[in-house]
C-alpha positions in Angstrom: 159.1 84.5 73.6 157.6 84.6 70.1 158.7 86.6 67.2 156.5 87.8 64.2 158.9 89.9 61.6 157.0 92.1 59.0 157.9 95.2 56.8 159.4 93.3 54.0 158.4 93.7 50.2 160.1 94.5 46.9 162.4 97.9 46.9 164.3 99.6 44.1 168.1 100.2 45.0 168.9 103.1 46.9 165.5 102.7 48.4 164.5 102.1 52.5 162.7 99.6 54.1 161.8 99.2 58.0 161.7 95.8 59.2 159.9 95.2 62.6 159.7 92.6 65.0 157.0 92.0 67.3 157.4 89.8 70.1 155.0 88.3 73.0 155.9 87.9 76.6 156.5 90.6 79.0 159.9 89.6 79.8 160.6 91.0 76.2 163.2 93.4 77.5 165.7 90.8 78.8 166.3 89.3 75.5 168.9 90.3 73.3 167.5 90.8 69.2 169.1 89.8 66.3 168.9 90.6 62.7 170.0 87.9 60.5 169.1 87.3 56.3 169.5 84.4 54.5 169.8 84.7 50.7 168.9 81.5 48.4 171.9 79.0 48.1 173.4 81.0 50.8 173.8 80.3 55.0 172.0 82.8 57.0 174.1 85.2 58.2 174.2 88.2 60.6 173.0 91.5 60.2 172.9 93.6 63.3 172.0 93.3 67.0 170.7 95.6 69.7 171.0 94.7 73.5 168.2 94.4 76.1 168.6 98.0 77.2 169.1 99.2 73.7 172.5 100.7 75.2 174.6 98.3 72.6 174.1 97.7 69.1 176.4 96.2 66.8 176.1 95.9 62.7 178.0 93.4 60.1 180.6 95.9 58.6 178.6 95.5 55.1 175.6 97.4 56.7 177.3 100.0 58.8 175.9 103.3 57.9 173.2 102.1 55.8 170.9 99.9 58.5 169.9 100.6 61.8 168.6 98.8 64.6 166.8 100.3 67.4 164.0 99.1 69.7 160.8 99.7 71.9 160.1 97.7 74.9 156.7 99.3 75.6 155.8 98.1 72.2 158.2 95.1 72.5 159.1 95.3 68.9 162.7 95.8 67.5 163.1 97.3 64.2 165.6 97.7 61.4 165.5 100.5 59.3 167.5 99.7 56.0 168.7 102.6 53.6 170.6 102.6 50.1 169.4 99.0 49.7 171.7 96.8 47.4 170.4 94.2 45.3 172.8 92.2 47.3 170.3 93.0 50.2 168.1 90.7 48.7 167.2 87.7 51.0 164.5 86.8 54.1 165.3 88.5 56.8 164.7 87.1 60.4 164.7 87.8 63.8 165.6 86.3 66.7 166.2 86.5 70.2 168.6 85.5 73.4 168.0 85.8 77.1 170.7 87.8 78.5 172.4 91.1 77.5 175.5 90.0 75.7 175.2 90.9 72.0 176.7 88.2 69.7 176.6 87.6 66.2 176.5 83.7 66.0 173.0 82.3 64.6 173.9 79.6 67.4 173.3 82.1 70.1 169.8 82.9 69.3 167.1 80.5 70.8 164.1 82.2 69.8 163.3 82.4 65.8 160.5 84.7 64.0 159.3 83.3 60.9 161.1 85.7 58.1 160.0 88.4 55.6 161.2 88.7 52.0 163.0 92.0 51.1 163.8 92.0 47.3 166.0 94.9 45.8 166.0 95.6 42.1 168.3 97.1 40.5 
């Protein structure tokens, strides 16, 4: 499967941004999607991840109740909607995929890798 993320830019805090990820392949609603960002001088690090089904979704306890991941397998994209951005939110966020329904939140998991957007939060 390949992975294309997009929505990105530059936000003022307490602002939203939606994230998507498009993928290719119809098997696109077996896989697992992650959310994972990677600030400079820093290792990437998880963000949230949604099951095949959608039925499971799980966030880092940082984004709880300010990003959401859901998804569309008829448009086989996965998005993450990000409100009350930080300018600690500021980083490349990527997405990434595993076959298989288990949600996990190891970077080591995930064999599949979209190319990152920039999301930048001013304060």
């Amino acid at each position: 499967v390949q992975l294309q993320a997009s929505g990105g830019g530059l936000v003022q805090a307490g602002g939203s941004l939606r994230l998507s990820c498009a993928a290719s392949g119809r098997t696109f609603s077996m896989y697992t999607v992650g959310w994972f960002r990677q600030a400079p001088g820093k290792e990437r690090e998880f963000v949230a991840a949604i099951s095949w089904s959608g039925g499971s979704t799980y966030s880092a306890d940082s984004e709880k109740g300010r990003f959401t991941i859901s998804r569309d397998n008829a448009r086989n994209t996965v998005y993450l909607q990000m409100n009350n951005l930080k300018p600690e939110d500021t980083a490349v966020y990527y997405c990434a995929a595993r076959n298989g329904g288990v949600v996990i939140t190891a970077t080591t998991g995930y064999a599949y890798w979209g190319q990152g957007t920039q999301v930048t939060v001013s304060s």
